[in-house]
N, C-alpha and C positions, 0 to 999 in steps of 0.2 A: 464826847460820847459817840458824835459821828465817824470820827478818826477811828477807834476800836471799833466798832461797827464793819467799817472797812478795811482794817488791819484783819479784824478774826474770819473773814469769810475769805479774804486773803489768802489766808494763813489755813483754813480749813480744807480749801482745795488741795494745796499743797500736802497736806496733812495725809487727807482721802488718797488723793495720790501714789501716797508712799505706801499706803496700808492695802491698795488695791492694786494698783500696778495699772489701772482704766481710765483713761482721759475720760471714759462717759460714765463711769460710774461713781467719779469724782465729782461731776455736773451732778446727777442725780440726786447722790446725795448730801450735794450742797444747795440745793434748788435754785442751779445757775443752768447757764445752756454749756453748750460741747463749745461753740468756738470762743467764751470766755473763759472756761477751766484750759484749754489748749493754749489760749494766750498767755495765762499767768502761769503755766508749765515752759512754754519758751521763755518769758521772760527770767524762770527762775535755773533755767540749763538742765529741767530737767525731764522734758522731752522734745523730740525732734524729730524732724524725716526729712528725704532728699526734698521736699517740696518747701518746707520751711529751710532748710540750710540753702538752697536754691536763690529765695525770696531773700533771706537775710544777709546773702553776700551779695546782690544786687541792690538793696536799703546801703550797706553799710560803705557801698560805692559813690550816694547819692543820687540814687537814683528815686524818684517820686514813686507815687501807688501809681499812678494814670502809667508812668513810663516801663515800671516792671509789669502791668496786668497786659501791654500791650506787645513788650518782648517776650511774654511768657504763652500768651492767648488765652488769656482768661479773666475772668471781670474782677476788678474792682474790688470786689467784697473778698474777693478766693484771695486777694492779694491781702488782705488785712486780716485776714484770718490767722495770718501765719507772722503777722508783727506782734513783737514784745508790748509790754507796756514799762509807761514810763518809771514807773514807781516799783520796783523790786525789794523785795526784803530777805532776809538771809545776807546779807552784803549784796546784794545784786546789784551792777551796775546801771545807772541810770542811761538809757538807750532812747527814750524820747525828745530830741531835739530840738529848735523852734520854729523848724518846717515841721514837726508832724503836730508837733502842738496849733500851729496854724493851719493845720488841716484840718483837727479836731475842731477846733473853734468855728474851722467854715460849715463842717457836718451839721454842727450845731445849731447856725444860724440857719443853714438850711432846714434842717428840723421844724423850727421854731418855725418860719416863712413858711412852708408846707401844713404846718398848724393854722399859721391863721389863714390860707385860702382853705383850707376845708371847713372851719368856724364859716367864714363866710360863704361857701355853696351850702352847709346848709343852713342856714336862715334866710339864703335866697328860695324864695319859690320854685324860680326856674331851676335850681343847683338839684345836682342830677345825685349827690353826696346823700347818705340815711343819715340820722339822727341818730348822736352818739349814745348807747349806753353806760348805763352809770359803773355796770360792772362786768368783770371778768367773766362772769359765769353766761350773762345774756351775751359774749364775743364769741359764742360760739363757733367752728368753723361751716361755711357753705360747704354741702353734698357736691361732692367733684366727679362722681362717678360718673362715667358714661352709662347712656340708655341702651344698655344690652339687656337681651333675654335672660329671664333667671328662672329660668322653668328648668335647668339643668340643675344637679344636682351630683356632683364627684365624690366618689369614694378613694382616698386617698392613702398610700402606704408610705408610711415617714420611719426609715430606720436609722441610727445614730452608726456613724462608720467607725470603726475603733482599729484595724491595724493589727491585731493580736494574734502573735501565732497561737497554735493549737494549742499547746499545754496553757498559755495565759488565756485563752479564749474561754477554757474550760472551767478554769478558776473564777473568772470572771461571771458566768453566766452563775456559778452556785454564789457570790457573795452579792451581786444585782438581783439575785432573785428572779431571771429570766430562763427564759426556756428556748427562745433562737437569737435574742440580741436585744437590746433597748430599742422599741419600738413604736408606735401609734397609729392609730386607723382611723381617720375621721371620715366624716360627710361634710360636703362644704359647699356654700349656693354657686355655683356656675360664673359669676359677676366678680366674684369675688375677686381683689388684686392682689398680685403677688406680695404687694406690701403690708395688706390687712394680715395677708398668710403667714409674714413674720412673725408679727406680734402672735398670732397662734402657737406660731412653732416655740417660739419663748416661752409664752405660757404651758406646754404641753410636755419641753423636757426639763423645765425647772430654773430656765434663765431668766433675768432682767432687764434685758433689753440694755445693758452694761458696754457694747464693744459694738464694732462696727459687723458689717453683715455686706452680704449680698448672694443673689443667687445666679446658676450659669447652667448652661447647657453640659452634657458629655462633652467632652472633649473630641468625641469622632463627629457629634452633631454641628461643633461650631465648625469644625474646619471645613464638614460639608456646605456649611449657607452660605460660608466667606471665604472657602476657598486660598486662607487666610492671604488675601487681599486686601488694600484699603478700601479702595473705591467702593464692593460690596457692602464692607463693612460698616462706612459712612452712609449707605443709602438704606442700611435697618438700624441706625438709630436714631433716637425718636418712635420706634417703633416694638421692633423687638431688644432692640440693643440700651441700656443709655452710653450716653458720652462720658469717657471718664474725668476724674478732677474737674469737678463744675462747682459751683459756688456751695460751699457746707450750709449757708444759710438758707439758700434754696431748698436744698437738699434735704436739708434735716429739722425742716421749719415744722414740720407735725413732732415733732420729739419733746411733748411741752411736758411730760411729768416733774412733779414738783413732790416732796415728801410728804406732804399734808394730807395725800389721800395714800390708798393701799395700792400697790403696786398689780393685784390683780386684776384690781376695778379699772385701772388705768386700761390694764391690755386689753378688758375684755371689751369698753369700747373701739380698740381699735379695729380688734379684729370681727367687728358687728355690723351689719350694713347699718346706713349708708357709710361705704368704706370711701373716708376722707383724704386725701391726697394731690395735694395743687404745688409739683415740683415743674419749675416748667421747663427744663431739662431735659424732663422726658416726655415732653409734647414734640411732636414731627417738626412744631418751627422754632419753639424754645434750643429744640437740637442742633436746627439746622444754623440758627444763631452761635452756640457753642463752634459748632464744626468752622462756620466761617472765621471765628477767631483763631482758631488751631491752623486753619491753612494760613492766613495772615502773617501769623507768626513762625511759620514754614517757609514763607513765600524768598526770604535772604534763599535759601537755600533748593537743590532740587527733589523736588518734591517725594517719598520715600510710595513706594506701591505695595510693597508686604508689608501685615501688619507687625512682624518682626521689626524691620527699618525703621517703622512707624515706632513702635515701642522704645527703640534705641534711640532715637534723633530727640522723642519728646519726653524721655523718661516719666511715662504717665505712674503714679503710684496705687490708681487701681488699674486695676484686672478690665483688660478688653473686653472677655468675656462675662460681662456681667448685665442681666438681665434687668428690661425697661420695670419697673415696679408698680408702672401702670396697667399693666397689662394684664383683664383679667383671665381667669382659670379657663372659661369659652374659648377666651380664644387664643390659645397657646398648647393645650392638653389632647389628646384626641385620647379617645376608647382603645382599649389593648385590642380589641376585638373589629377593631374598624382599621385598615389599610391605610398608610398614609402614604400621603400625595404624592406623586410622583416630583423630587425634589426640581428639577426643570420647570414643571408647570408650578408649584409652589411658588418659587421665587421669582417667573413673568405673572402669577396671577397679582403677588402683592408689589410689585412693582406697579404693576397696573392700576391699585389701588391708588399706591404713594404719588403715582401722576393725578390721579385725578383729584387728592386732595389740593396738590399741588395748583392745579390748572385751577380749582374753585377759589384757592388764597391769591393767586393772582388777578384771577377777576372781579374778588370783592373788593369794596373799599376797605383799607389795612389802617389806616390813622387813627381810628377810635383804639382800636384792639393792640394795636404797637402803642400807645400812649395808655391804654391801661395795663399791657405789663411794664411799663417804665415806671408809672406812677407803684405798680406793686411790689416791685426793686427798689424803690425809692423807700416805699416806707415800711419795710421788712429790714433795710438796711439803716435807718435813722430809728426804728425800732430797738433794733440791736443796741444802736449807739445812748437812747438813753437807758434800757436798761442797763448795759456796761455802768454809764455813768453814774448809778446810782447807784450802784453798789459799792464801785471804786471810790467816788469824794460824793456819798448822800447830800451832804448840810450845802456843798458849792451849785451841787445839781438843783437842790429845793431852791435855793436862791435864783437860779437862772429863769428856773420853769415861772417863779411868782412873777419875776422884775419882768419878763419878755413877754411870758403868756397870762400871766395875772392867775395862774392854776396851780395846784401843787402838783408833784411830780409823777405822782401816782395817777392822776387826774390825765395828766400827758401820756403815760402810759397806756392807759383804757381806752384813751381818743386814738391813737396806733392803732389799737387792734380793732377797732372797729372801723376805720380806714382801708385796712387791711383787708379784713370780710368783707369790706365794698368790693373792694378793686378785683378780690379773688372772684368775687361773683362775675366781672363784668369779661374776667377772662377764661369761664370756664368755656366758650366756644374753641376753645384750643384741644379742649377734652372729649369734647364731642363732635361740633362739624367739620375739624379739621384732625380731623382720626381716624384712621387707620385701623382697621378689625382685619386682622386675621385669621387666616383657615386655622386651626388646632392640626398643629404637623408633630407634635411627641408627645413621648409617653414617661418622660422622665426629666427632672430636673435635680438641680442639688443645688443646698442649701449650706454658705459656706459662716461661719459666725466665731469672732475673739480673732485674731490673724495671727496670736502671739500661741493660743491652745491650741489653736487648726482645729476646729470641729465643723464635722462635716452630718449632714444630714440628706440620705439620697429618698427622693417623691416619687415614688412611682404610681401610675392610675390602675387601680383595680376595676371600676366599674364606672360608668357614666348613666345616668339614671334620669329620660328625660316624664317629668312627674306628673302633669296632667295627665300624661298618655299612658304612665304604667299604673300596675294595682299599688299605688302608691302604699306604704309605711308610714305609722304617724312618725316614727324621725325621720322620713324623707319630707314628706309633709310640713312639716314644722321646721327645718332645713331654709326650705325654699320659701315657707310667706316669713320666717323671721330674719334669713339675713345671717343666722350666727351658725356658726360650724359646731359639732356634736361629734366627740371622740366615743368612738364603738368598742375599742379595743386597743388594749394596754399591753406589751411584756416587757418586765423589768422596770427597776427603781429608777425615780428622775436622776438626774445630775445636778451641778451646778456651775455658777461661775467662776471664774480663778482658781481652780484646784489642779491646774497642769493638763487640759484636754485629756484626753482620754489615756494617758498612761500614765496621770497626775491622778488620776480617780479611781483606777485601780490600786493603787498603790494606798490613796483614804480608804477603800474600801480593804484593805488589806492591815492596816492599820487599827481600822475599828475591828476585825476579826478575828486577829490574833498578834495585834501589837502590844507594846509597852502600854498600862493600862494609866497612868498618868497622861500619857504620849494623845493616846485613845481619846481619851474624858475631854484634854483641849480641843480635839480635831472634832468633834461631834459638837462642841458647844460653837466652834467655828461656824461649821456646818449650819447648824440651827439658825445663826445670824445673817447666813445667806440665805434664807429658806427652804431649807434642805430637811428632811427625817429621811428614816430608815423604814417610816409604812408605806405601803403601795395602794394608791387612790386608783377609789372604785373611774373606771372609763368615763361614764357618765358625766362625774363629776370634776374633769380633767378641763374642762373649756367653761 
């Protein structure tokens, strides 16, 4: 029974897979994570990127994880992220050999080991460890946000970019039911992080948080901060920038939806303060860690100064330009109506900063704070590793967790993440005293999501609204003591996922309005199951 247990969820990613065409929305709705649906898609050849073919003709050289993460510059985890596993079905060939089985086995042990000294700090008095809960629900995550002002309050314009010449544009706007474009208008607390803002923006045009995402500057704004240089470039991330290709487990460690609840409820906490977010990637030393691994593994060679060179030498898979997700809406946006900084003094004022965070991390003591993000690498990634396991061989996993740790597996699981809450707590000084606030230098960002639909969503700030001091509104008001953003204003019908970006959705919406009515009747009851209709929600009720 546990054999099929692990064959069918196997076999359902693969499945989801084929029917979505979404490494993440194959996770979701198999209630596994993004880097075990990626790994049973590589193992099964049927997905892949320069980053995995990269990794796998380095494995298939024999080379180790330690000696590809370090010819590549990148940790450990970002390297196994991109291995097969050993068990393929379909005829897959078997790809796990007994160096990596012996490597699993030592994860393992390592696991177990890191089990029993956290058992034991806490039953020590002195052990600095909390007391595990019993359950998933009490794992909640620690509030990561910085202590910024939230007495701000942003008006926000979010339009969906679509491409259309005139004659389609026109079409479009009568079968969307729009009058200038697919649109939204929200209010949103000042603190809030570009990353809470995702999950908004998902919830506000009708996605599921299905694909990958990120946000970026204009393209005239990045090349003015970087000059498209490295060196600049490297000294705002961590700040405004992140570092590309950083570990997905890192990275995508809040992405915990699971089927069992409603896919709204999920976003609506995300997008709710306290906005939750502990990638430490996008911490100024988490970065500055990344970056020293990228020069490391530059260093054979001379070293590239545009970010072009830079691009070509390390063949990064994301996008330079893509935005820290820490960073909130204070401090990145500035009022249309307020003059921004003279770019020279912008970029010596936050350099200035970024030194003096600098000069404070050199003069503190580093040993606690570098040993508890080691410790929270450690069991984020041994994390990972038993839930893989339990899903892959459940009956050999319950076996190991009883004989080694005398718990069942599930028991092993709960104590991770509550390990985990520790460790996050002990490192959120990476988020607050050793951070960087910036002046608010634009007035526009874009929101880029699916990389295969291209949809694009461009931010522009309508008003900034700071609320104690103005004749406040009760949605300004309530805005700002709750924490949760309030859509004002709607034009045009949501979208959805996987329907061909925006010349994929016209063409559904052109189908439902005067297609083959067979043709029709599928493509709507499709629709439906992505959570899609054809009524248009009151604004209000859009968040």
């Amino acid at each position: 029974m546990a054999e099929d247990v692990r064959q069918d969820l196997y076999e359902r990613i693969v499945r989801e897979y084929q029917l979505t065409h979404s490494v993440r929305e194959a996770a979701h709705r198999c209630g596994t994570s993004l880097v075990t649906a990626q790994r049973v898609l590589i193992t099964e050849g049927l997905w892949r990127s320069k980053r995995s073919e990269e990794i796998g003709a380095l494995w298939a050289d024999g080379k180790t994880v330690a000696e590809i993460a370090a010819a590549l510059g990148v940790s450990e985890n970002s390297v196994r992220a991109y291995l097969p596993y050993s068990r393929g079905k379909y005829g897959a060939v078997e790809t796990m050999d007994s160096n990596q089985s012996r490597a699993f086995r030592t994860r393992m042990q390592k696991a177990e080991a890191q089990m029993r000294q956290l058992h034991q700090q806490a039953s020590d008095p002195g052990g600095r460890v909390l007391q595990f809960p019993g359950s998933a629900a009490e794992n909640e995550p620690v509030p990561v946000s910085a202590a910024l002002p939230s007495d701000l309050v942003y008006h926000l314009r979010l339009e969906l970019a679509t491409g259309y010449d005139a004659r389609d544009q026109a079409e479009f706007l009568r079968l969307a039911r729009a009058e200038r474009g697919i649109s939204r208008e929200i209010l949103a607390p000042g603190d809030m992080t570009l990353h809470g803002l995702h999950y908004a923006i998902q919830r506000l045009f009708g996605w599921q948080n299905s694909h990958l995402h990120h946000f970026s500057l204009p393209q005239a704004d990045f090349a003015a901060v970087t000059g498209h240089k490295v060196q600049p470039y490297w000294e705002l991330c961590g700040i405004l920038f992140r570092v590309p290709d950083t570990d997905p487990i890192d990275r995508c460690w809040d992405d915990d939806y699971r089927p069992v609840q409603s896919v709204k409820t999920w976003l609506a906490r995300k997008y709710t303060r306290p906005f939750r977010r502990l990638s430490m990637a996008d911490t100024l030393i988490g970065a500055m860690d990344e970056i020293s691994n990228i020069r490391e593994a530059l260093s054979q060679s001379k070293t590239p100064r545009s970010l072009t060179s830079l691009q070509r030498d390390f063949a990064f898979e994301e996008d330079l330009n893509s935005l820290n997700e820490g960073v909130a809406l204070a401090e990145l946006l500035r009022a249309p109506d307020a003059p921004a900084m003279p770019l020279p003094l912008w970029q010596r004022e936050t350099q200035q900063k970024r030194q003096a965070v600098l000069d404070a991390w050199s003069a503190a003591p580093q040993e606690e704070l570098r040993e508890a993000m080691r410790q929270l690498r450690t069991w984020r990634s041994s994390y990972q590793d038993w839930d893989q396991a339990l899903w892959l061989d459940p009956e050999e996993t319950q076996r190991q967790a009883q004989a080694q740790l005398h718990l069942p597996a599930e028991a092993v699981i709960h104590r991770h993440l509550a390990a985990i809450r520790h460790w996050e707590a002990q490192v959120l000084p990476l988020t607050q005293t050793y951070r960087v606030s910036m002046t608010p230098q634009f007035d526009t960002v874009l929101y880029h999501y699916d990389y295969g639909d291209s949809w694009m969503v461009r931010l522009t700030v309508q008003a900034v609204y700071d609320v104690p001091q103005a004749a406040a509104s009760a949605a300004l008001t309530a805005v700002r003591e709750t924490g949760k953003p309030l859509c004002i204003a709607a034009d045009g019908l949501s979208v959805m996922d996987d329907c061909g970006g925006a010349e994929g959705y016209l063409h559904f919406l052109r189908l439902l309005d005067h297609g083959d009515p067979e043709a029709a009747a599928e493509a709507r009851e499709w629709a439906r199951e992505m959570g899609w209709n054809s009524r248009r929600k009151k604004p209000e009720n859009m968040l």
